[in-house]
mmCIF file as Biopython writes it, N, C-alpha, C and O atoms, coordinates in Angstrom:
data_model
#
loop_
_atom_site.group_PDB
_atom_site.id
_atom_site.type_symbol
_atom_site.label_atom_id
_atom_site.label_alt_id
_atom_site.label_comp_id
_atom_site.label_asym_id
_atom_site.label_entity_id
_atom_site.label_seq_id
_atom_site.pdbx_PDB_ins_code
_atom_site.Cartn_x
_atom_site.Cartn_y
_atom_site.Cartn_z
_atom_site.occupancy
_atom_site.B_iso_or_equiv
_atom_site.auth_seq_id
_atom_site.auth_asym_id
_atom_site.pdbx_PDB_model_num
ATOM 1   N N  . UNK A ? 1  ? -6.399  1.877   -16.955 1.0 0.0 1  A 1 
ATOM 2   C CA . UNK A ? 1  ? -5.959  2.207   -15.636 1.0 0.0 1  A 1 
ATOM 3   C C  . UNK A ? 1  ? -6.776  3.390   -15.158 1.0 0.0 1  A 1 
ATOM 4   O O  . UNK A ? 1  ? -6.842  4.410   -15.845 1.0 0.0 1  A 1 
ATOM 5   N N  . UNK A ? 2  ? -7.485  3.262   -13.838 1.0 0.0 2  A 1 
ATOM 6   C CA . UNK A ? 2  ? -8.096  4.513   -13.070 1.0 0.0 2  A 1 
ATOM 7   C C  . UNK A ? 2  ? -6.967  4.998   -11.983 1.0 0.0 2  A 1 
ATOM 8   O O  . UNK A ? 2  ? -6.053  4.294   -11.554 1.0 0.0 2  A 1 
ATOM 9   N N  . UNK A ? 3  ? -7.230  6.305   -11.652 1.0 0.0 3  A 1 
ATOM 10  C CA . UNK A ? 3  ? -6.448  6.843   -10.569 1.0 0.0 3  A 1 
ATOM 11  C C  . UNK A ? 3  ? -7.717  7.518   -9.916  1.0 0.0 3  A 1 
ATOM 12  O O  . UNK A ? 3  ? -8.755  7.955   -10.412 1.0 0.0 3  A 1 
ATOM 13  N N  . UNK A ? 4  ? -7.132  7.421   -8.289  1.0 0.0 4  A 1 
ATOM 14  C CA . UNK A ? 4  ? -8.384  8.039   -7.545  1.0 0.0 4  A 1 
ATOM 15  C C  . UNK A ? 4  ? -8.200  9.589   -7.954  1.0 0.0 4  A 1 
ATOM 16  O O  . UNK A ? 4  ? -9.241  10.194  -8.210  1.0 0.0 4  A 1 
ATOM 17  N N  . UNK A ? 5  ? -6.875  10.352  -8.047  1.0 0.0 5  A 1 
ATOM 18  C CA . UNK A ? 5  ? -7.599  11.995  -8.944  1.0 0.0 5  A 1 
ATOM 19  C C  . UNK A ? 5  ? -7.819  12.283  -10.039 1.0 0.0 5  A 1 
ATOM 20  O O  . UNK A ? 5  ? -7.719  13.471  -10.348 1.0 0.0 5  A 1 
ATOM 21  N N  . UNK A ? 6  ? -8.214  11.271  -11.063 1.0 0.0 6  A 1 
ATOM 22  C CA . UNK A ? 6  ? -9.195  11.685  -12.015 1.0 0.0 6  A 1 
ATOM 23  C C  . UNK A ? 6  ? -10.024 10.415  -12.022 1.0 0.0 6  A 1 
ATOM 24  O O  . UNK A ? 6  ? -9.555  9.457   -12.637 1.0 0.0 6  A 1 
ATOM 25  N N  . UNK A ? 7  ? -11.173 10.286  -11.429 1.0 0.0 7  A 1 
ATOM 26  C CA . UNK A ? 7  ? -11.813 9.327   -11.536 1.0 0.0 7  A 1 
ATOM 27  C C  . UNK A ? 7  ? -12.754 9.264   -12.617 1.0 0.0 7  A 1 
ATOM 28  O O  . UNK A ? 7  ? -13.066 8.075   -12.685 1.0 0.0 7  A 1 
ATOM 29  N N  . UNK A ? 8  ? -13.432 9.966   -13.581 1.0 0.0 8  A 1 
ATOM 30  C CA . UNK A ? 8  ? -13.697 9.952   -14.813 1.0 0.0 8  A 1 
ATOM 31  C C  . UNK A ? 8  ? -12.822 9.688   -15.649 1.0 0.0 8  A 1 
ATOM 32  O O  . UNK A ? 8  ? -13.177 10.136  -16.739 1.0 0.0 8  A 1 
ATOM 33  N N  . UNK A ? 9  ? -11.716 9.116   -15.709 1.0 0.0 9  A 1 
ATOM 34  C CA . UNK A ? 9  ? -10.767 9.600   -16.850 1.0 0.0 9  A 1 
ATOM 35  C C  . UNK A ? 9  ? -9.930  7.666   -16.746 1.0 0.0 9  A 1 
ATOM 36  O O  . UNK A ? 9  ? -9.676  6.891   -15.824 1.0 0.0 9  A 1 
ATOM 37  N N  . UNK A ? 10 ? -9.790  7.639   -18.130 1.0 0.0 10 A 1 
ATOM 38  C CA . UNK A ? 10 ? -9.471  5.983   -17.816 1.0 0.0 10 A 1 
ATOM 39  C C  . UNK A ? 10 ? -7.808  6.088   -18.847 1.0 0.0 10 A 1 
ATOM 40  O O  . UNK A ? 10 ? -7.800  6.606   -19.963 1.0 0.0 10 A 1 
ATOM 41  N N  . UNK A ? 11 ? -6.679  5.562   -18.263 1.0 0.0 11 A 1 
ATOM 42  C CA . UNK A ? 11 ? -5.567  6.321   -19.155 1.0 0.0 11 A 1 
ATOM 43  C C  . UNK A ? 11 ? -5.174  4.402   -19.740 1.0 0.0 11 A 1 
ATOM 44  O O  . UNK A ? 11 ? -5.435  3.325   -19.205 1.0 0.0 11 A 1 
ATOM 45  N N  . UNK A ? 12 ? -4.487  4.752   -20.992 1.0 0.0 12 A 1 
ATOM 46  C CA . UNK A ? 12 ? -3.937  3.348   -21.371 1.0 0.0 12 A 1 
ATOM 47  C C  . UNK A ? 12 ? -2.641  3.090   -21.285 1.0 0.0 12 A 1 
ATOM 48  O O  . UNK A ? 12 ? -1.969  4.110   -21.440 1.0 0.0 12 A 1 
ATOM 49  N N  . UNK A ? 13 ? -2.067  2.191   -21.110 1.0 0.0 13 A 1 
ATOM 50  C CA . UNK A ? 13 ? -0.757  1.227   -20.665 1.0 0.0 13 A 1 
ATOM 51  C C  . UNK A ? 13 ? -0.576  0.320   -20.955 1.0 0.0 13 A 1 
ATOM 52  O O  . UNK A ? 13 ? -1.624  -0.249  -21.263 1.0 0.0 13 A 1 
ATOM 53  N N  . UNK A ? 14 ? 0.595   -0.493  -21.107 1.0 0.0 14 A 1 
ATOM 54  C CA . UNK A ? 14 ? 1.073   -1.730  -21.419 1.0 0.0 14 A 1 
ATOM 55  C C  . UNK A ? 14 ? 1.808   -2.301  -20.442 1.0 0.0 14 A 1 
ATOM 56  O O  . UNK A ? 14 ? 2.621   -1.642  -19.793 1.0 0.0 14 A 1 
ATOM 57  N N  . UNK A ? 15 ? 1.628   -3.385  -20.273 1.0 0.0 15 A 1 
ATOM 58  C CA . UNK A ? 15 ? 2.379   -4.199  -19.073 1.0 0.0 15 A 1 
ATOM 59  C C  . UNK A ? 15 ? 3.841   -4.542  -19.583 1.0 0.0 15 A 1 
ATOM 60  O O  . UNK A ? 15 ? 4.100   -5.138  -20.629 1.0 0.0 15 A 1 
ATOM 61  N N  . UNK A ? 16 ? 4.825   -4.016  -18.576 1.0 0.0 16 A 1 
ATOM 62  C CA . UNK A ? 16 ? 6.414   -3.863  -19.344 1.0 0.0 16 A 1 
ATOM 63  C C  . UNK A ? 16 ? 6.938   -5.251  -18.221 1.0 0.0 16 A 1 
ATOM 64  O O  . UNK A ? 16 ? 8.029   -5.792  -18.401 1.0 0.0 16 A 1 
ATOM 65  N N  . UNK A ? 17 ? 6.445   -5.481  -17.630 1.0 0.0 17 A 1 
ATOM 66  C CA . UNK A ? 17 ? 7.017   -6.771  -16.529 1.0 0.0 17 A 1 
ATOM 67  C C  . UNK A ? 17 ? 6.097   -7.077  -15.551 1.0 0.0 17 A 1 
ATOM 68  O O  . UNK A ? 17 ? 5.179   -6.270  -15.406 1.0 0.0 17 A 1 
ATOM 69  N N  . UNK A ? 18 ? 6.137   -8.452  -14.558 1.0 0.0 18 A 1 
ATOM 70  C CA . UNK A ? 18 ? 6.052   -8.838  -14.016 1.0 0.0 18 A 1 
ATOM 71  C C  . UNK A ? 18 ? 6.602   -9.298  -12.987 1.0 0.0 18 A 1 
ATOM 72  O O  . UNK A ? 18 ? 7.063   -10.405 -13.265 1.0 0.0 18 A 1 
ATOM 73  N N  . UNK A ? 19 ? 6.865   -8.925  -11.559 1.0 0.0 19 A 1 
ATOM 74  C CA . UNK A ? 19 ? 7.635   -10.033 -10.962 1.0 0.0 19 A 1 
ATOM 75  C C  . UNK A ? 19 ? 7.225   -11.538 -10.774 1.0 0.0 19 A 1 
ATOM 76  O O  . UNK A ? 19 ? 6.049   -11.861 -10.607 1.0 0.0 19 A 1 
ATOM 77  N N  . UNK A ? 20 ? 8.309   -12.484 -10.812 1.0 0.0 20 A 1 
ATOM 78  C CA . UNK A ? 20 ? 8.183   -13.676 -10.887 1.0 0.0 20 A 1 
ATOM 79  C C  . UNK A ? 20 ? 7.761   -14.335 -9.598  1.0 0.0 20 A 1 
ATOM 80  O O  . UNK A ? 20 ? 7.249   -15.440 -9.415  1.0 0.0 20 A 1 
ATOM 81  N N  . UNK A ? 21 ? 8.201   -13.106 -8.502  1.0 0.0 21 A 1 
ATOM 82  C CA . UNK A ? 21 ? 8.068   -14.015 -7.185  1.0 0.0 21 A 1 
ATOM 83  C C  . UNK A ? 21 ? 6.710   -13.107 -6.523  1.0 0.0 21 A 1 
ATOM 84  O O  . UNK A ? 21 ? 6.766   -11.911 -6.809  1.0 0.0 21 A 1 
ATOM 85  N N  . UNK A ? 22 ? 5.445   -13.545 -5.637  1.0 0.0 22 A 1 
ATOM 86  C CA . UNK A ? 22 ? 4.530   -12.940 -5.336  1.0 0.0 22 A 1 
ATOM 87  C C  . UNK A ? 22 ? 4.265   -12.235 -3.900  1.0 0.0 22 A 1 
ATOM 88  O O  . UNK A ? 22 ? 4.687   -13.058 -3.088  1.0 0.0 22 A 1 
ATOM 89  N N  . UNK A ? 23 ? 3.820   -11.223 -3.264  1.0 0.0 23 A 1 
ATOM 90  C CA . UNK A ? 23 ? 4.079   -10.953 -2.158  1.0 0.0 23 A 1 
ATOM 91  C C  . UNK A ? 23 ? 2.283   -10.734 -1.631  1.0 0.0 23 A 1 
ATOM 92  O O  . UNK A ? 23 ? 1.297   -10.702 -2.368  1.0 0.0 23 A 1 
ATOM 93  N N  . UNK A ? 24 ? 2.342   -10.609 -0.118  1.0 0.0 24 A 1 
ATOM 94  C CA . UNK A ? 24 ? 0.878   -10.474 0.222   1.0 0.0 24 A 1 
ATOM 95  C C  . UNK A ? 24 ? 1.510   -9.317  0.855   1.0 0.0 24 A 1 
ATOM 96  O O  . UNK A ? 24 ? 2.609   -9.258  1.407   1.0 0.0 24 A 1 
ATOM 97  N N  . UNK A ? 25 ? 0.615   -8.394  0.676   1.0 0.0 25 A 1 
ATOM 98  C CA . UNK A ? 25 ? -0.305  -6.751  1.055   1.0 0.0 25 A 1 
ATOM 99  C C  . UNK A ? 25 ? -1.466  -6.786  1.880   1.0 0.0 25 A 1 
ATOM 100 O O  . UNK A ? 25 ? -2.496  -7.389  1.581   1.0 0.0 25 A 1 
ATOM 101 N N  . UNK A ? 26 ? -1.293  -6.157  2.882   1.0 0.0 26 A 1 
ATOM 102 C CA . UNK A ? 26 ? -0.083  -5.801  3.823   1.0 0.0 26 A 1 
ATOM 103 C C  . UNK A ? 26 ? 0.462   -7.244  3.917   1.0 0.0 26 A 1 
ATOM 104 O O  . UNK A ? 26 ? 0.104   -8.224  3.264   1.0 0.0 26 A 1 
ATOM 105 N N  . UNK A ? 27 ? 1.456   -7.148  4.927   1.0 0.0 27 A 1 
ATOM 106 C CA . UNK A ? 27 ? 2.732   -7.703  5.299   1.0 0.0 27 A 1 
ATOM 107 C C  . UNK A ? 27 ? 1.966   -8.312  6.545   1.0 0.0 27 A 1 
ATOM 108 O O  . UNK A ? 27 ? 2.593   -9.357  6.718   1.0 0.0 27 A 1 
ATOM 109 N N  . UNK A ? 28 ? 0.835   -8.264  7.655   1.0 0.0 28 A 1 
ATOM 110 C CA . UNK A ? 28 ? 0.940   -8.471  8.838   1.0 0.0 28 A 1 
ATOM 111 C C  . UNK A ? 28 ? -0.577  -9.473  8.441   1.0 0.0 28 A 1 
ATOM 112 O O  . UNK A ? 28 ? -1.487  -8.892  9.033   1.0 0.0 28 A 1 
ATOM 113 N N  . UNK A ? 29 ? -0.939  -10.234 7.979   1.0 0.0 29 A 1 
ATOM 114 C CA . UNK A ? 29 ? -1.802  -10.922 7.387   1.0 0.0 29 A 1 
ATOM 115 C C  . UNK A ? 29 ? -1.708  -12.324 8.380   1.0 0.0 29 A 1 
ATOM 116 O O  . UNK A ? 29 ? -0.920  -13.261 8.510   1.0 0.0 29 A 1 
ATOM 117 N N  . UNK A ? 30 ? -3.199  -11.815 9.089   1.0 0.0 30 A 1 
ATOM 118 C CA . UNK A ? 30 ? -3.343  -13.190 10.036  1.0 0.0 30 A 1 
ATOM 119 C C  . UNK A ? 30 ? -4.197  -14.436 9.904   1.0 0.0 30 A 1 
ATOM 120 O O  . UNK A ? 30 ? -4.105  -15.507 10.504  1.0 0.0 30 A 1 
ATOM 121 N N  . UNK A ? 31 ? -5.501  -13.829 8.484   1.0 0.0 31 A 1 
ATOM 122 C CA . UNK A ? 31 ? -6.263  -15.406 8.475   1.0 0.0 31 A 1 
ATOM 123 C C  . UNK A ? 31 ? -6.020  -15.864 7.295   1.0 0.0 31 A 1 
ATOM 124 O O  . UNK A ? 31 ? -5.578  -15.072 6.463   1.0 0.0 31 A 1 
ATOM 125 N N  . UNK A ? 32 ? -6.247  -17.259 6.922   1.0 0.0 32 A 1 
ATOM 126 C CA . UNK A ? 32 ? -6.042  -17.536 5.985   1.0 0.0 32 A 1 
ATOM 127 C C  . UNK A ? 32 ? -6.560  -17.209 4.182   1.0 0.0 32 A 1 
ATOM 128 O O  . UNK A ? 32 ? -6.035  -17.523 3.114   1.0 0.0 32 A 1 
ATOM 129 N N  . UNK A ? 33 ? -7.913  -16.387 4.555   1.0 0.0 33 A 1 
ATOM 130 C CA . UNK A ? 33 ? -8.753  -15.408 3.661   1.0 0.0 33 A 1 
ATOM 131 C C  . UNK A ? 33 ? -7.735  -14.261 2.785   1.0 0.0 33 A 1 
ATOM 132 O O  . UNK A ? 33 ? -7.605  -14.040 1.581   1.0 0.0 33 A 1 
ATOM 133 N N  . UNK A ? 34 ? -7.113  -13.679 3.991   1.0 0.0 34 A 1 
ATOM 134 C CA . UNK A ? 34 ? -6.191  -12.703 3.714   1.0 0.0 34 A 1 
ATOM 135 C C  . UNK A ? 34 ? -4.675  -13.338 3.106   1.0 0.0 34 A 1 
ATOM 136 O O  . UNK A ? 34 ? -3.913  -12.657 2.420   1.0 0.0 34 A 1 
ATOM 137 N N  . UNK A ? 35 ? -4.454  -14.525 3.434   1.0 0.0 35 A 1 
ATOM 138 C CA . UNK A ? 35 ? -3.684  -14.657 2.683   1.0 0.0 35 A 1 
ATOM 139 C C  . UNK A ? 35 ? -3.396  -15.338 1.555   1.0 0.0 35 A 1 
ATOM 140 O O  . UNK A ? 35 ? -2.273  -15.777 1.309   1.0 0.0 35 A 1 
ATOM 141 N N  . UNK A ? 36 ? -4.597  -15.489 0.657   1.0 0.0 36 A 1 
ATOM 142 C CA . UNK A ? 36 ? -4.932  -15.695 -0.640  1.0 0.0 36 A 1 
ATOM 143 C C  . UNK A ? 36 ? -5.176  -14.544 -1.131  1.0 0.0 36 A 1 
ATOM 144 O O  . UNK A ? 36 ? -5.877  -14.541 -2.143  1.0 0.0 36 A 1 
ATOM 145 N N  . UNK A ? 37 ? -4.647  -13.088 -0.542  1.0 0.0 37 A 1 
ATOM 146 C CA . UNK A ? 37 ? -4.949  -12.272 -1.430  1.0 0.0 37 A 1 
ATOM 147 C C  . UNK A ? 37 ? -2.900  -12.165 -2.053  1.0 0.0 37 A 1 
ATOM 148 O O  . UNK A ? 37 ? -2.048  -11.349 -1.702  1.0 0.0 37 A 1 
ATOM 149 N N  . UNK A ? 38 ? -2.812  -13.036 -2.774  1.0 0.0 38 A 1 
ATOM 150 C CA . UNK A ? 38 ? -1.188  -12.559 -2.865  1.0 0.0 38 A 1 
ATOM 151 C C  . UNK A ? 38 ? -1.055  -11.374 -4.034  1.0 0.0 38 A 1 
ATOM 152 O O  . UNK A ? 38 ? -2.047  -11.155 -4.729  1.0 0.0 38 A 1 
ATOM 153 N N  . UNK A ? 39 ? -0.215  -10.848 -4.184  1.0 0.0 39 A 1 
ATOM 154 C CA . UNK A ? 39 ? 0.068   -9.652  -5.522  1.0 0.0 39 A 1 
ATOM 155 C C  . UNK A ? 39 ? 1.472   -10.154 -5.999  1.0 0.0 39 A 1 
ATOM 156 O O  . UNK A ? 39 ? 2.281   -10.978 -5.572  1.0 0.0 39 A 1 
ATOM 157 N N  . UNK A ? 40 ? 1.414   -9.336  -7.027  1.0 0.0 40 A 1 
ATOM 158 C CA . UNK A ? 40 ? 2.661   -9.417  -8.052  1.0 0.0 40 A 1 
ATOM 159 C C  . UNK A ? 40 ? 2.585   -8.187  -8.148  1.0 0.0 40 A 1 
ATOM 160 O O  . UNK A ? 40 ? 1.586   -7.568  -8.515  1.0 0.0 40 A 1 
ATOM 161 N N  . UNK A ? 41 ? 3.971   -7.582  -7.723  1.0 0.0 41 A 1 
ATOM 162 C CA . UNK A ? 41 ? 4.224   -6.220  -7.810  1.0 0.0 41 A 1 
ATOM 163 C C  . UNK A ? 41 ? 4.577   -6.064  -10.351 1.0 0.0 41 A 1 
ATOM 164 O O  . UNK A ? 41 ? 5.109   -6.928  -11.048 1.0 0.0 41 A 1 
ATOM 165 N N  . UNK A ? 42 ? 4.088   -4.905  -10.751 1.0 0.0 42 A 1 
ATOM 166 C CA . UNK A ? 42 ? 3.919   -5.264  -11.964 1.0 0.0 42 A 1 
ATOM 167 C C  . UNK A ? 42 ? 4.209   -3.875  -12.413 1.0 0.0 42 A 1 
ATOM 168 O O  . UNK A ? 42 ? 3.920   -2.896  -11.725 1.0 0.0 42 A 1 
ATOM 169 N N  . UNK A ? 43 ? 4.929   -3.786  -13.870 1.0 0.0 43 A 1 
ATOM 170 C CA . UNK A ? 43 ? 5.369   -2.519  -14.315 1.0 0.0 43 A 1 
ATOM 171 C C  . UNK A ? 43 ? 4.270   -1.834  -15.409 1.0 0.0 43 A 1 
ATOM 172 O O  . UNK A ? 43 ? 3.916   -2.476  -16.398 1.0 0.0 43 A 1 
ATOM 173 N N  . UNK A ? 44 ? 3.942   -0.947  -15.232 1.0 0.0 44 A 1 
ATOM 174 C CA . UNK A ? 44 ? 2.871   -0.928  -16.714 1.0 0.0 44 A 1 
ATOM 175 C C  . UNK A ? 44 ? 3.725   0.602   -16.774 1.0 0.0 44 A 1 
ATOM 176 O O  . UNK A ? 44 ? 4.087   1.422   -15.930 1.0 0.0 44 A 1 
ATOM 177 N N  . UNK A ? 45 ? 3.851   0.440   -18.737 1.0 0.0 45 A 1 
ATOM 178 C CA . UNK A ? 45 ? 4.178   1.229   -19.498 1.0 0.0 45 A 1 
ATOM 179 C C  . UNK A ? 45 ? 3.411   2.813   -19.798 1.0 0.0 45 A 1 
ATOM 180 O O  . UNK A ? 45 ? 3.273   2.569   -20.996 1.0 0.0 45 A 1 
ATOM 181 N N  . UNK A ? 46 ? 2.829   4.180   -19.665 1.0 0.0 46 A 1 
ATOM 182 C CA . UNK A ? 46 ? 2.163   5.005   -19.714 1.0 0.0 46 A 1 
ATOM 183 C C  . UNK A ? 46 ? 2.020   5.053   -21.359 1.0 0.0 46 A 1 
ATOM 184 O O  . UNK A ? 46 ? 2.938   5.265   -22.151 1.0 0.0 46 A 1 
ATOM 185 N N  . UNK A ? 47 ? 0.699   4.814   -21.656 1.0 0.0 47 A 1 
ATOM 186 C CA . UNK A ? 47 ? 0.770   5.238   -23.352 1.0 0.0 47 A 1 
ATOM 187 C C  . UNK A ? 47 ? 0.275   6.735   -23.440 1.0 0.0 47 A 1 
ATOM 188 O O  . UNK A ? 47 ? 0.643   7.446   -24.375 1.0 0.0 47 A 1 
ATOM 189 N N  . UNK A ? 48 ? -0.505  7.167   -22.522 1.0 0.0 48 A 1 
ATOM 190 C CA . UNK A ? 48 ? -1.258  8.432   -22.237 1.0 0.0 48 A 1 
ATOM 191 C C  . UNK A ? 48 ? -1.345  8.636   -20.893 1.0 0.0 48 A 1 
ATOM 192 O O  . UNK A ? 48 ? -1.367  7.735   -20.055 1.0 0.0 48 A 1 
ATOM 193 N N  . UNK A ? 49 ? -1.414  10.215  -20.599 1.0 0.0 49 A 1 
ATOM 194 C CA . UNK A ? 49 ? -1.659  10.735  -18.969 1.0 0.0 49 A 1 
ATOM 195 C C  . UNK A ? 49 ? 0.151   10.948  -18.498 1.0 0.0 49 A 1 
ATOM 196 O O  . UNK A ? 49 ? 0.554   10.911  -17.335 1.0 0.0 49 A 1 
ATOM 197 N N  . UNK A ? 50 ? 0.785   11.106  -19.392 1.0 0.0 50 A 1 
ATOM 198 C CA . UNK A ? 50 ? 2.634   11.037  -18.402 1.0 0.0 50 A 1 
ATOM 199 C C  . UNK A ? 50 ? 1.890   12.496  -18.176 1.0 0.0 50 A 1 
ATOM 200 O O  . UNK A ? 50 ? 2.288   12.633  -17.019 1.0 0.0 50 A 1 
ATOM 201 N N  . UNK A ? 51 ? 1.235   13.496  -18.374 1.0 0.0 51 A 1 
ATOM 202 C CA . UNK A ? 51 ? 1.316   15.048  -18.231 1.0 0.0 51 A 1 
ATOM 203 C C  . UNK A ? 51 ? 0.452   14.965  -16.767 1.0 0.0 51 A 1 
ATOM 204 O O  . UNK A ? 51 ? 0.880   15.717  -15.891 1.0 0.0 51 A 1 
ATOM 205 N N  . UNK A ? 52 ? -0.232  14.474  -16.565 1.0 0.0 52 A 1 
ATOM 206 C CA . UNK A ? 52 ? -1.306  14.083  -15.540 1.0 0.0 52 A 1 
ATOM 207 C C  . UNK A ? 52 ? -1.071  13.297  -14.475 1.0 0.0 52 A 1 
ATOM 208 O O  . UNK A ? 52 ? -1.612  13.494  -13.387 1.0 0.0 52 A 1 
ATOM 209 N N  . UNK A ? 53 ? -0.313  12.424  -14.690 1.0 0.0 53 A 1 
ATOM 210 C CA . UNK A ? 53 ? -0.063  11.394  -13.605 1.0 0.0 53 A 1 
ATOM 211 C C  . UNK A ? 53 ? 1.495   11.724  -12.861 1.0 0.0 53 A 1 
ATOM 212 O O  . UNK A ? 53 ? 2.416   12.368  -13.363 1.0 0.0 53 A 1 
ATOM 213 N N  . UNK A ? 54 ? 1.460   11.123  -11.631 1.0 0.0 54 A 1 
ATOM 214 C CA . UNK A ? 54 ? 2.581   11.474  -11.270 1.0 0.0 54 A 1 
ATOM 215 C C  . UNK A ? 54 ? 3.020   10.198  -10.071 1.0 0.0 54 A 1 
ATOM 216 O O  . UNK A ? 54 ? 2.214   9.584   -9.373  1.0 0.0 54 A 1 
ATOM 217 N N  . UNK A ? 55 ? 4.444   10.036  -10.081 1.0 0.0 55 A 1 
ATOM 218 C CA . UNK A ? 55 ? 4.426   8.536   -9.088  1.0 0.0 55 A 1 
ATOM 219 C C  . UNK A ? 55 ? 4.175   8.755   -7.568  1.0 0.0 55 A 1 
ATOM 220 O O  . UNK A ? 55 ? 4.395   9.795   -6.948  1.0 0.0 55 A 1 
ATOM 221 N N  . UNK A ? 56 ? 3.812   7.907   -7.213  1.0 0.0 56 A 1 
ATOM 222 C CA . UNK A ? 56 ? 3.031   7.613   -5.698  1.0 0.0 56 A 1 
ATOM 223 C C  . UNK A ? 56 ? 1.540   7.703   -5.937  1.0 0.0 56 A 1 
ATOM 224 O O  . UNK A ? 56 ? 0.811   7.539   -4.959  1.0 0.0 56 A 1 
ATOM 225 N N  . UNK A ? 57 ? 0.970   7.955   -7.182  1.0 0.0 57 A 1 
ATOM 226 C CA . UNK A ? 57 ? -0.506  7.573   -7.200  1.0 0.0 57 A 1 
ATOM 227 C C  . UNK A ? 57 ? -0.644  6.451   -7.446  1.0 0.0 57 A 1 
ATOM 228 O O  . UNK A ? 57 ? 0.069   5.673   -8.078  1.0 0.0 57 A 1 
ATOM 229 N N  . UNK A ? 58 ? -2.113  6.255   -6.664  1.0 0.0 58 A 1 
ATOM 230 C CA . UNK A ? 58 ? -2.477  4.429   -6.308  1.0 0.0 58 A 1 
ATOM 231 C C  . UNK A ? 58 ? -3.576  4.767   -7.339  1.0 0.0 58 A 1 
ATOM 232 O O  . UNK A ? 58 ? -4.394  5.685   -7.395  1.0 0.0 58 A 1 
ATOM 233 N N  . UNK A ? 59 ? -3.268  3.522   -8.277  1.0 0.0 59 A 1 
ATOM 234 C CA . UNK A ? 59 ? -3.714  3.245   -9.768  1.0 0.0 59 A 1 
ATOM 235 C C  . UNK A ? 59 ? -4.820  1.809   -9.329  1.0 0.0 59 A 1 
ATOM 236 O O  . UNK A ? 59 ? -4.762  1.208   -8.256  1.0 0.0 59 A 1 
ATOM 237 N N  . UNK A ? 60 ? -5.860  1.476   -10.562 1.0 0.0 60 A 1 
ATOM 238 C CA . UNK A ? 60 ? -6.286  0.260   -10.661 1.0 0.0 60 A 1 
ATOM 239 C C  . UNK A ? 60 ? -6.112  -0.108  -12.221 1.0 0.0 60 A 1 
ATOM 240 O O  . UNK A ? 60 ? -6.492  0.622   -13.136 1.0 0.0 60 A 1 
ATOM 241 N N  . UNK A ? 61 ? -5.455  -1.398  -12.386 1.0 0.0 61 A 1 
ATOM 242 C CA . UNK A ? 61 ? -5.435  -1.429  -13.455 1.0 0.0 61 A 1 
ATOM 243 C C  . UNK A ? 61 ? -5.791  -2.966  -13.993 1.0 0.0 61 A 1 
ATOM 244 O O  . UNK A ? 61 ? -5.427  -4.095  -13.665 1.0 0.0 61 A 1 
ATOM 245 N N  . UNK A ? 62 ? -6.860  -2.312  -15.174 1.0 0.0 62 A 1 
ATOM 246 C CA . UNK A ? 62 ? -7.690  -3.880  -15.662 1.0 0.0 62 A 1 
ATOM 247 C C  . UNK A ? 62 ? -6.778  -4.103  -16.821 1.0 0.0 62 A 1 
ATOM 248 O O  . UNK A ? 62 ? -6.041  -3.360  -17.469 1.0 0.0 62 A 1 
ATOM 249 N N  . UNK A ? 63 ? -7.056  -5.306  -16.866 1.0 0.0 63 A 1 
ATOM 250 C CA . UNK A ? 63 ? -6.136  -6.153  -17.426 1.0 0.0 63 A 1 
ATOM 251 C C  . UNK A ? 63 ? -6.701  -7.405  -18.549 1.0 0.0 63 A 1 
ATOM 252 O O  . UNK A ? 63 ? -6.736  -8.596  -18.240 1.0 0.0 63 A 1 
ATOM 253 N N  . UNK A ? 64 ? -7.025  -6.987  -19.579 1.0 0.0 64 A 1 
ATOM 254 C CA . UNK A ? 64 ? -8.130  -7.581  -20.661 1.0 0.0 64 A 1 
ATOM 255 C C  . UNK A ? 64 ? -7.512  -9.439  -20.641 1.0 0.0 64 A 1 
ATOM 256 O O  . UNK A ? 64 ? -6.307  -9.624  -20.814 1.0 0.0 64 A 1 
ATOM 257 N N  . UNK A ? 65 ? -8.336  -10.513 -20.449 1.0 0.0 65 A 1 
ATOM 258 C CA . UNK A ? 65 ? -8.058  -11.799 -20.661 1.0 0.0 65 A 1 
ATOM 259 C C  . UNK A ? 65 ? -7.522  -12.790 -21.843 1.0 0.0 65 A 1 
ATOM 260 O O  . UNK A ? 65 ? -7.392  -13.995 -21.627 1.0 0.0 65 A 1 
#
């Protein structure tokens, strides 16, 4: 997982859930491009960074296959 305030710094996590049902981001989505972008809102577990991180930061998080 990256966060935009430490962008050198890569923290690890575990995925604790999934929702089952999917939503599109934003909400006001007019072509059909945009609305193949759907999400699954998703819980990931902090294994490292709880001292560093704090909620309302917008995270990216890769997700090994």
């Amino acid at each position: 997982m990256n966060v935009d305030s430490f962008p050198s710094r890569t923290f690890k996590g575990v995925v604790e859930h999934i929702n089952s049902v999917g939503e599109y981001s934003p909400r006001n989505l007019q072509t059909a491009d945009e609305r193949a972008d759907q999400v699954f809102a998703t819980r990931i577990g902090l294994r490292e960074g709880r001292d560093e991180l704090r909620a309302g930061m917008a995270a990216f998080i890769h997700v090994a296959k």
